[in-house]
N, C-alpha and C positions, 0 to 999 in steps of 0.2 A: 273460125269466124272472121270474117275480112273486117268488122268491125274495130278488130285490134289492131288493125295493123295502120290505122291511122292515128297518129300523135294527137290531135285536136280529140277524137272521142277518147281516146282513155284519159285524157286530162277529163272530158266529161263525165266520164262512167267515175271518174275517184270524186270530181264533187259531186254528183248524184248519192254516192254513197255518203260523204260527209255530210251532205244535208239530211239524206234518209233517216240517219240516227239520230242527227240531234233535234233536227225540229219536233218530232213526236217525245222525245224524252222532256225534252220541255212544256210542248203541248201537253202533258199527265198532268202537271199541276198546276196550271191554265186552268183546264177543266176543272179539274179536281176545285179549284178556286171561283170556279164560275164566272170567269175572268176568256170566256173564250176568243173573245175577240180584243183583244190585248194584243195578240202581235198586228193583227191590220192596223192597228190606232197608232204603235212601231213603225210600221210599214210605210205608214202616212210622213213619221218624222225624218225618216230615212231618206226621205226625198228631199228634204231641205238641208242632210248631210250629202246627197251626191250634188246636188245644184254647188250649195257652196265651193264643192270640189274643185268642181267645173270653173268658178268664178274666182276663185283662190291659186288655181292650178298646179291642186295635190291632190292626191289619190281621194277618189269620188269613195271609197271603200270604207281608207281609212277614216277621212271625215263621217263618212256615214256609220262607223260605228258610235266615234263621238256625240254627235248628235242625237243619234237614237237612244245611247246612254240618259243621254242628260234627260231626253224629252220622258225616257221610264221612271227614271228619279222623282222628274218632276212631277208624273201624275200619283207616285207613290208619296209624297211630300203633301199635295193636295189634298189625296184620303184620308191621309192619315191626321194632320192640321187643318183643314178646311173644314172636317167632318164630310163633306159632299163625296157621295156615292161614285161606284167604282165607274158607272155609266156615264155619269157626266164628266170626268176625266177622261174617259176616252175620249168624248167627242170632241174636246176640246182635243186632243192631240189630232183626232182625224182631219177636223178643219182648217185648224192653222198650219199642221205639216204641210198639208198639200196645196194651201194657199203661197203656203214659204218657197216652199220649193219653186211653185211656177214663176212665181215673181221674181224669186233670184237665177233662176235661167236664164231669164230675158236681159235682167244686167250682164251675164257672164258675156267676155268676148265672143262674137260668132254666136250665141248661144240661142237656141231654141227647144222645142216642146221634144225634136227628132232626139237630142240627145239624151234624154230619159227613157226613150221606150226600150229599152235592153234592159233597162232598170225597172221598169214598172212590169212589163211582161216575162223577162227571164230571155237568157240567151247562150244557154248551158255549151253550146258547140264555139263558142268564143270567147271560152276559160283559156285564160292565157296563161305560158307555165310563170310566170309571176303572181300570178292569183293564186296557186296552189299552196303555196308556204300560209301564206295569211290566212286563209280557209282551215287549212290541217289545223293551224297554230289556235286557232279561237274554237274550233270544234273539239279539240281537246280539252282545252280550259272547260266548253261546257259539260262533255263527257263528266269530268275531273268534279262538278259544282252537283251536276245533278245525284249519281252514284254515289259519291261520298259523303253527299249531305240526304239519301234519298230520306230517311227516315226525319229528319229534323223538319225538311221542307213540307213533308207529309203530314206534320203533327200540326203546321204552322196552318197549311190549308184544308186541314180539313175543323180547325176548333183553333184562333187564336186564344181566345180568352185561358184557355187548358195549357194550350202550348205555352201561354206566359205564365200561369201560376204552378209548369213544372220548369222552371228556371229557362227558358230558351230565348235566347236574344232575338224577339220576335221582330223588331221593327229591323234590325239589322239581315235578318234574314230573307223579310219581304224588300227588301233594295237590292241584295244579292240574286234573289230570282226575277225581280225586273231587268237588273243590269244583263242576266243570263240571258233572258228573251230580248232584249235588244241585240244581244253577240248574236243569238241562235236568228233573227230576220236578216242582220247584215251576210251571215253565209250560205242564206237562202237566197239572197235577191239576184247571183244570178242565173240559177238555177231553175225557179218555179217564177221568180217577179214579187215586187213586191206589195204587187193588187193580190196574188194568190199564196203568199206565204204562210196565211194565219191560216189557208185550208189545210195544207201539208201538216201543221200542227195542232187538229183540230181533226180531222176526220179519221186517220189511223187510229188516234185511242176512241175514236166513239165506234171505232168496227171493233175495237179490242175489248170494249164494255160489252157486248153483247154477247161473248162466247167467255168470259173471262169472270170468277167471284171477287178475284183479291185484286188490290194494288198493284203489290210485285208482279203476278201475272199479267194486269194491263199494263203496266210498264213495259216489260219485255215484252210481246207481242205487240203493241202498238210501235214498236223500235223497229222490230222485226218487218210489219206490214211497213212502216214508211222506208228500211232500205228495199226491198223488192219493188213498191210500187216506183222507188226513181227510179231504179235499175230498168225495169221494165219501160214506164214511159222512157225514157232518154233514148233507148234502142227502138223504140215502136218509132217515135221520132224520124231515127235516121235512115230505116227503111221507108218510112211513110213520108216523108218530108214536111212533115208538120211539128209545129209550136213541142217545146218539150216540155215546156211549162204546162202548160194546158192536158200535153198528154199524161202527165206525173196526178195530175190532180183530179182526172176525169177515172185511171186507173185505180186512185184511190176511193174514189165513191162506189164503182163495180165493187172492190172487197168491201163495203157497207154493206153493201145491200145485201151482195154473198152472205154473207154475215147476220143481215137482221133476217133473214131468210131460214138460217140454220139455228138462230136463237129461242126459236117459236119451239120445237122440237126438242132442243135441249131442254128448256125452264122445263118441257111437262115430264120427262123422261125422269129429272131431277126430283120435281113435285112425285112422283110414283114411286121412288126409292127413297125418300124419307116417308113417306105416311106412315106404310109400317113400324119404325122405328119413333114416331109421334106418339102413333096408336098405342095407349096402355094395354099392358096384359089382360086381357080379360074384360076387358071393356070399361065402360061410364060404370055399370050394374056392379064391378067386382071392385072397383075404388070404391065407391059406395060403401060396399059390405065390413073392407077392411079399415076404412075409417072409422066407422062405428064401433067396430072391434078395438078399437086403437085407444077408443074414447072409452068404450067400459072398462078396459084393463085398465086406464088414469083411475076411474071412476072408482074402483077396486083396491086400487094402491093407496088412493088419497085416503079411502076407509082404515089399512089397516095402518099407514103411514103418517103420524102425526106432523113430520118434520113438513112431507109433501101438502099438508093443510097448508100449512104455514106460507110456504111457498106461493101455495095460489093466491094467498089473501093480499101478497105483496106484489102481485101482478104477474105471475110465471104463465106459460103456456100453458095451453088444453083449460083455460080458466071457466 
């Protein structure tokens, strides 16, 4: 493949793949939290970390992790203290990041609206080998946060009140998975953008809910769909000469629908091999018969059984 043999795409094709993984591994508990639009409202603050960059003149990255950091914190600090809804904290992070962002552009030397759109749409062929360390290095950390805590993370979103009254450091946990989803946007943006990053982590696990029963399987399968679909968009890309960003997130809708296509067929396939196993022996007519049965042998023992009187009068079964 003559694809390999240029330096710029396989630095492409490796962050393609460090994003494939971790955005969907974190998108699982997004969903799972109904929180799906949580990394766009990231995305938003991420702007006002590379702006700053830009007007600080240090790494638009590194800042943009900090920032995005902060701004997850903070909409996790609001829910949780403010009492107000996960809804109205996004939006607050969608409109002031992106307010932020533009307005500290304009201060930065030289600075204009041109120097974010690598940042807002993705520019995966202009990963530079200086991008790669910091990419691998935060993609791991999230690998490291999601796998190892999958089961804690998963108690916390799908039932806090449970997950707190079986001892889980709930509030510490939900900062540990915002702080994750801010890592996991900062090593998407330049990859898909960071208009389209909350897709990447949001649409592989709702192709993975459609053919999948458990957790663990939508986990890994929505991992799975989002490294193929960047590997695939990034290459369609550089044959095509189109947006890679675009092409990563358009591929992954094709496997939806693939997918809610093939789900219709599974459920009833599913439904037709448990019936029988629902279905009583013998039908509604023979549970019938042997209850009644069940109730005259009581009815019989209680006669010859004084103890078993006893019993009933103080509230036992078959009363």
């Amino acid at each position: 493949m003559d694809i390999l043999n240029y330096a710029f795409m396989q630095r492409a094709l490796l962050a393609a793949l460090l994003v494939g993984v971790t955005a969907p591994a974190v998108g699982t508990f997004l969903v799972q939290r109904r929180q799906s639009l949580m990394g766009d409202g990231i995305g938003h603050v991420a702007l006002t970390g590379v702006a700053l960059g830009f007007l600080l003149r240090v790494s638009p990255v590194w800042m943009a992790v900090l920032v995005s950091a902060l701004g997850a914190v903070a909409m996790e600090l609001i829910r949780w203290y403010g009492r107000a809804r996960g809804d109205i904290a996004l939006a607050m992070l969608f409109y002031g990041g992106m307010a932020g962002g533009v307005m500290i552009i304009y201060l930065a030397p030289n600075g204009s609206n041109a120097n974010l759109t690598s940042y807002l749409f993705g520019s995966i062929s202009t990963v530079s080998p200086q991008d790669i360390p910091p990419m691998a290095g935060l993609a791991v950390f999230v690998l490291l946060v999601v796998l190892g805590l999958r089961r804690h993370l998963f108690a916390v979103c799908q039932d806090e009140e449970f997950a707190r009254v079986s001892g889980l450091p709930v509030r510490a946990l939900n900062l540990l998975l915002a702080l994750t989803a801010a890592v996991t946007v900062t090593v998407a943006m330049r990859a898909v953008g960071l208009l389209l990053v909350s897709a990447l982590m949001v649409i592989p696990v709702a192709a993975a809910q459609q053919v999948t029963k458990g957790f663990a399987g939508t986990l890994a399968l929505a991992m799975t769909i989002g490294t193929v679909v960047s590997l695939a968009g990034t290459t369609f890309s550089y044959y095509q000469d189109v947006p890679p960003g675009s092409s990563i997130v358009l591929a992954s809708m094709a496997v939806f629908l693939l997918f809610a296509l093939l789900a219709a067929p599974l459920a009833a396939r599913r439904a037709r091999r448990a019936a029988p196993a629902a279905r009583p022996e013998g039908g509604a007519l023979d549970v019938e018969v042997r209850t009644a049965d069940a109730r005259t042998d009581v009815r019989n023992a209680d006669v010859r059984d004084p103890d078993l009187r006893a019993g009933e009068t103080a509230g036992a079964p078959f009363a």
